[in-house]
N, C-alpha and C positions, 0 to 999 in steps of 0.2 A: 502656312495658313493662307486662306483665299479670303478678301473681302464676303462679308455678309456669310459666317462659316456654315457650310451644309446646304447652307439655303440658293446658290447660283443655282439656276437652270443652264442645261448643256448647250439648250440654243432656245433660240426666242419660239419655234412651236410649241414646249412644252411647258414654258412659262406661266404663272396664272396672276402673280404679281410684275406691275412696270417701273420703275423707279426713275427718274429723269433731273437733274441739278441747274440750278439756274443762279449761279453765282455772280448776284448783281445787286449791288448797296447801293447808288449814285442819288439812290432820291428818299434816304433815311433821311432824318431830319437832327437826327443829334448824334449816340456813338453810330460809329460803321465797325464794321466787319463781314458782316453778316455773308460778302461776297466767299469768305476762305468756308462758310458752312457744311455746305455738300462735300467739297472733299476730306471736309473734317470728321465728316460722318462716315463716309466710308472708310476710312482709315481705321476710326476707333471697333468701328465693324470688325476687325479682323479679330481681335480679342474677345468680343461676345459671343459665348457658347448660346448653340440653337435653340434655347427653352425659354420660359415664358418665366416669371417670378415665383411660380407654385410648380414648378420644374417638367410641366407640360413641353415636350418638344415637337417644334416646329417644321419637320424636316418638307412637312406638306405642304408649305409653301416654297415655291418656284422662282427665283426672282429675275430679272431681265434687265441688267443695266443699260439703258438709252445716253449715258451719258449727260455732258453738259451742253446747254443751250445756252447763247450768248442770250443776254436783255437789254441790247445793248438799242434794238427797235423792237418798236412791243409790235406791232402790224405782222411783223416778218415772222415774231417768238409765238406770235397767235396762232401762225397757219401752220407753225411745224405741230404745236401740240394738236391742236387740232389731226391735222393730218399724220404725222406723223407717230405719236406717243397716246393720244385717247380712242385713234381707230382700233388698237392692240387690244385684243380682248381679255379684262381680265380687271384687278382692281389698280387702281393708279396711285402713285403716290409721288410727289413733286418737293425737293429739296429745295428753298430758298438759300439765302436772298432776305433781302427787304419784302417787306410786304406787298412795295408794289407789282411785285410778277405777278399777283394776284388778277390786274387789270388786265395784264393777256389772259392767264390761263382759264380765268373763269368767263371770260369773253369767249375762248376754245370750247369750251364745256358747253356754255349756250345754245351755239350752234351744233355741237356735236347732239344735244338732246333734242333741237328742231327736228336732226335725222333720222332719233330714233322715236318720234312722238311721244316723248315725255314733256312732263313739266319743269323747269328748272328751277331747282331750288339751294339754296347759297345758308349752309349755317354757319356761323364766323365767331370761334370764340379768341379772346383778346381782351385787352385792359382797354383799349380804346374803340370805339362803333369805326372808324375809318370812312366816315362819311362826309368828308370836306370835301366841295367844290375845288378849292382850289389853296395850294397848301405853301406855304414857302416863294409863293410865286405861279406856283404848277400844278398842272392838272392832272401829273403824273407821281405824285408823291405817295409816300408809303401810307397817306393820312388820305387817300382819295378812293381806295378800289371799292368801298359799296358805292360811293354815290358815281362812280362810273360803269356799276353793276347795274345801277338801276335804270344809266343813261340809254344802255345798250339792251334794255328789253328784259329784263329782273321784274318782275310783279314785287312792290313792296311785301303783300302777305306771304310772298314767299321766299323772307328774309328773314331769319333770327341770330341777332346778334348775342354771345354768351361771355357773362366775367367781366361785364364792361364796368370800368371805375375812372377812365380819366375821360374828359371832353375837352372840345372846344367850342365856343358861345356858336359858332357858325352851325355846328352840330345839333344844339339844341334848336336854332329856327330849322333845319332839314327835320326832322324829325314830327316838328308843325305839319308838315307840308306831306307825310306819309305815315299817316297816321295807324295805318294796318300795317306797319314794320312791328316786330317783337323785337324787347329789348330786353335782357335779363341782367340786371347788374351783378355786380357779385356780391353784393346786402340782402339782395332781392333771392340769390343760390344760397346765402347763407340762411335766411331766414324759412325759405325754401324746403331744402335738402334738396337733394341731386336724386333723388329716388323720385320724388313728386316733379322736377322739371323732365326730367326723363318720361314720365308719362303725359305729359301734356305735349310734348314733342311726340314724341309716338303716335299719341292720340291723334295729332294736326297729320302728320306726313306717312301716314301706314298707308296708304293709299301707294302700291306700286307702281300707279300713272308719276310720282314724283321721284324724280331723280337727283341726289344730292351731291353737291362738293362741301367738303368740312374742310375748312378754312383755320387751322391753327398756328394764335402766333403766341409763342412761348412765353410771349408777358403777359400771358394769361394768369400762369401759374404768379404765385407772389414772389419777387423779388431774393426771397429768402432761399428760395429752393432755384431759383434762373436768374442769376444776377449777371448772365453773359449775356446781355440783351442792350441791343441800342438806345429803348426809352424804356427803364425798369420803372414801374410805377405799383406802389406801397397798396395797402389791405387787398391783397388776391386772393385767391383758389391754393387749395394746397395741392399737390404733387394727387394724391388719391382723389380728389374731386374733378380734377381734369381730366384722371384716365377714365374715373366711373363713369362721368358726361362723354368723352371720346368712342369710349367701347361699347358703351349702352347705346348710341347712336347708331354706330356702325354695325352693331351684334342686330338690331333691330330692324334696321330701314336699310333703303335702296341706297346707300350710299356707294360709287364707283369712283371720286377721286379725293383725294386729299392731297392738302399742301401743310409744312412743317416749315414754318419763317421766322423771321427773326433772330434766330442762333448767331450769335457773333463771338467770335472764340476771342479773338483778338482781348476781348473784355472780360472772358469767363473764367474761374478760378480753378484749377486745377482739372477742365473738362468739364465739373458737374452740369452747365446746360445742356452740355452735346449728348452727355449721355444721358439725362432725361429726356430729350428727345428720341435717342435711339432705343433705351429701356421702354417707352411710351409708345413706340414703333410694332417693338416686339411684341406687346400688350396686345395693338389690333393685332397682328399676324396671328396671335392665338386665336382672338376673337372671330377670325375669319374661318379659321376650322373647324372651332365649336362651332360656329353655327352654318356650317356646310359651304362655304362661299370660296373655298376653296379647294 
């Protein structure tokens, strides 16, 4: 059996998906793990047959292992994805880690969108907004990569935050201070329905001048279904409202990268986080061939 079964590409020109790990916890703030994620995932990869949950197969995507990147400096981790991993043409997907690799990679994407004249746009769904100043001490905490999203040239309106339920007071005065950021809690998704926030997202970003990173961190989903998570935090998103927001996003809009964070096995029960993310994984992949993206 090969990692990621059926789905490797023979070499990176015929690739259409990139996959890249960035195994690095140093700036969670409560459990860690999150560093053994990526290769946790590719591991459990080798046991999942190619099809989607409604037994649609995948064989149509391509994938292209980049491997692991240290985060051990975000400046240096910036210019590889940048240059290295979001020049590859194709859709991207980035294995955390803590949530901080977020502050390079969406710093990479940034710039990579200057390139391409689009607008850069950051949807981030999570239990928490990640918009502190400064966290624990630092400005590099897993509690900081919007509001270093928005230091580095992020238009607040083109920021939507999704599932959020935990804060910190510091967060509520940022939030003052940008006032066209979206913020969708997960009361406001339940009260909602994910069919209605889905169209108002649509609605906002159908515009192909915007370019998307979807930013998910697994304490999105509630604690019950991801309890392999550094800070699990109680009334979330169930496991089907995550992928319908995930796939309806991506099925829809420009989206070209995604990150999957927060996985810490170390803490998880029998896998089941890893493999909601990797089952969740699989989810886009189909998504990307039904709607021709790949």
């Amino acid at each position: 059996m090969k990692e990621f079964r059926d789905l490797m590409a023979k070499n990176k020109g015929e690739a259409n998906v990139f996959i890249c790990g960035i195994p690095f916890d140093k700036n969670a703030s409560v459990g860690k793990g999150a560093s053994l994620a990526p290769d946790v995932l590719r591991e459990l990869s080798y046991d999942l047959p190619a099809l989607d949950m409604q037994g649609n197969l995948l064989t149509k995507v391509k994938i292209f292992d980049n491997g692991n990147y240290s985060g051990d400096n975000f400046d240096a981790l910036k210019e590889k994805l940048e240059k290295e991993f979001l020049s590859q043409k194709g859709f991207h997907v980035i294995f955390g880690g803590d949530h901080s690799v977020a502050i390079a990679s969406e710093r990479a994407f940034f710039e990579n969108c200057k390139k391409h004249g689009t607008t850069p746009v950051i949807i981030h769904m999570d239990a928490h907004p990640d918009i502190c100043d400064v966290y624990d001490g630092s400005k590099y905490s897993h509690a900081c990569p919007i509001f270093r999203a928005l230091e580095y040239g992020f238009e607040d309106k083109n920021v939507t935050l999704v599932g959020i339920r935990g804060f910190e007071a510091q967060e509520i005065e940022t939030f003052k201070k940008h006032p066209q950021l979206d913020v969708y809690k997960t009361i406001d998704i339940k009260k909602l329905g994910v069919e209605r926030l889905l169209e108002v997202l649509i609605a906002k970003y159908k515009d192909p001048k915007y370019e998307i990173y979807f930013s998910y961190d697994i304490d999105a989903n509630d604690p019950a279904y991801a309890p392999g998570t550094g800070t699990p935090e109680a009334f979330g998103l169930s496991n089907f409202e995550t992928i319908a927001i995930l796939t309806g996003v991506i099925g829809t809009l420009n989206v070209t990268c995604m990150d999957l964070v927060e996985i810490a096995p170390p803490l998880d029960v029998n896998n089941i986080t890893s493999w909601l993310g990797l089952k969740s994984l699989y989810e886009v992949f189909h998504t990307l061939i039904k709607n021709n993206k790949v």
